[in-house]
C-alpha positions as CSV (number, residue, x, y, z in Angstrom):
1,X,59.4,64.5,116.5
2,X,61.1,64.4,119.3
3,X,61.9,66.1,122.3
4,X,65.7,67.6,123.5
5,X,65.8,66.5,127.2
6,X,67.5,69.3,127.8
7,X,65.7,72.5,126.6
8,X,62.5,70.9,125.2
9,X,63.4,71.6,122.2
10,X,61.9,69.5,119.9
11,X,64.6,68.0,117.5
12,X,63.8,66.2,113.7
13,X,65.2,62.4,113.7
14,X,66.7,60.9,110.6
15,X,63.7,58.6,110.0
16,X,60.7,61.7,110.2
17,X,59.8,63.3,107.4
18,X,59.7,66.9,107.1
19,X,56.7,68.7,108.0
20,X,55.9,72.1,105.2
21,X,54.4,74.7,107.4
22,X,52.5,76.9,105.1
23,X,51.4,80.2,105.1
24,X,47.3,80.4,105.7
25,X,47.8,84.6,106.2
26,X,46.6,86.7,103.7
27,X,48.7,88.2,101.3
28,X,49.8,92.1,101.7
29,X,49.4,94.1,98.9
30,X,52.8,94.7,97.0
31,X,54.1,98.0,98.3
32,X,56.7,100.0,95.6
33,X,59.8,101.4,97.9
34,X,60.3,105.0,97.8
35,X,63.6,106.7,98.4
36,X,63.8,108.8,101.8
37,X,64.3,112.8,101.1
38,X,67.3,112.0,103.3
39,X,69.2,110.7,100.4
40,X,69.2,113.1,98.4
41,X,71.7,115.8,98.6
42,X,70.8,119.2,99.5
43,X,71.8,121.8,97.2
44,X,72.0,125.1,98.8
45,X,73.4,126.8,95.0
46,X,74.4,126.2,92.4
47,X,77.9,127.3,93.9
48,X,77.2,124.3,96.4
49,X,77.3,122.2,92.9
50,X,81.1,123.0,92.0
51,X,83.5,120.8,93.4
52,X,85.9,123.3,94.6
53,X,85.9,126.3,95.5
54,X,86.7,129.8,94.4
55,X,90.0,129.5,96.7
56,X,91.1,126.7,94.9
57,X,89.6,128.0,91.0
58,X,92.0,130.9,92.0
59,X,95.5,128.7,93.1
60,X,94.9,126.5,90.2
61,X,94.8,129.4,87.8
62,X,97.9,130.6,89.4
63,X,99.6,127.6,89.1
64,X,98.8,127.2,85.4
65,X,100.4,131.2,84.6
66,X,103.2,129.7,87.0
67,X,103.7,126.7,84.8
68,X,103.4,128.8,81.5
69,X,106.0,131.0,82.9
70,X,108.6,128.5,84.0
71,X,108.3,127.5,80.0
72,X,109.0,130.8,79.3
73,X,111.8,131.0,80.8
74,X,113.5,127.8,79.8
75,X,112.6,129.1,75.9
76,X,115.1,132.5,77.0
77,X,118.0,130.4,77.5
78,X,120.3,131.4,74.0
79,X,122.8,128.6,75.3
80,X,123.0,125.8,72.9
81,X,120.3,123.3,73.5
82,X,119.1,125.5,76.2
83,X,121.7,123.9,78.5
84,X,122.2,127.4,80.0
85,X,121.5,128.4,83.5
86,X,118.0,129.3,82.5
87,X,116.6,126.2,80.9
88,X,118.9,123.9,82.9
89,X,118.2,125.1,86.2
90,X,115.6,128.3,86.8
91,X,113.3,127.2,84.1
92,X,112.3,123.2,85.9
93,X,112.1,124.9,89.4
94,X,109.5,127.4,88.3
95,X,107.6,124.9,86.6
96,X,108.3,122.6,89.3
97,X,107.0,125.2,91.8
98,X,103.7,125.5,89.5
99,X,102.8,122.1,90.2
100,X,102.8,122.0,93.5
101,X,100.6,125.3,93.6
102,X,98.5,123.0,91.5
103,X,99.0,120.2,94.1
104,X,97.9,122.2,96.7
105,X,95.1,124.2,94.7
106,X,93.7,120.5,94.5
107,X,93.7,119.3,98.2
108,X,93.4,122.6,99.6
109,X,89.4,122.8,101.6
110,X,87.2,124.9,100.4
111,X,86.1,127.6,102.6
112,X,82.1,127.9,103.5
């Protein structure tokens, strides 16, 4: 081998074979890893477990009668074809206004 004149580093020419360094240490005995208690999630009950809330449980409920209703209403319209003011008009903003109690029911935080 030889040396780097600059950091005496010793460098491997083309013409040097390699040298296998082996390993004369002896061997460790295979350990298993275990998972930390940090990864696991902490359940504090089995309310924790729900993914939302009773806030949101309640606004989606609310936004499904909301829904319902806005059908409701589009079935009272006794124009022909329903293309009355009721199932042209009051009847989709109702049920229009349901689902975006459901929208918000959804992305609304639950409180701790």
């Amino acid at each position: 081998m030889a040396k780097d004149k600059q950091a005496g580093i010793p460098t491997l020419l083309r013409d040097e074979p390699v040298k296998k360094i082996v390993d004369t240490t002896p061997a460790a005995p295979k350990t298993v890893p275990t998972r930390s208690a940090m990864a696991e999630p902490v359940r504090r009950d089995s309310a924790a477990a729900l993914p939302f809330g009773r806030q949101n449980y309640t606004l989606m409920l609310a936004g499904i009668g909301v829904i319902l209703a806005g059908f409701f209403i589009m079935s009272l319209d006794k124009e022909e074809f329903g293309f009355g003011f009721l199932g042209l008009t009051l009847g989709p903003l109702v049920v229009m206004g349901g689902f975006v109690l459901e929208f918000f029911a959804i992305l609304a935080r639950p409180r701790v």
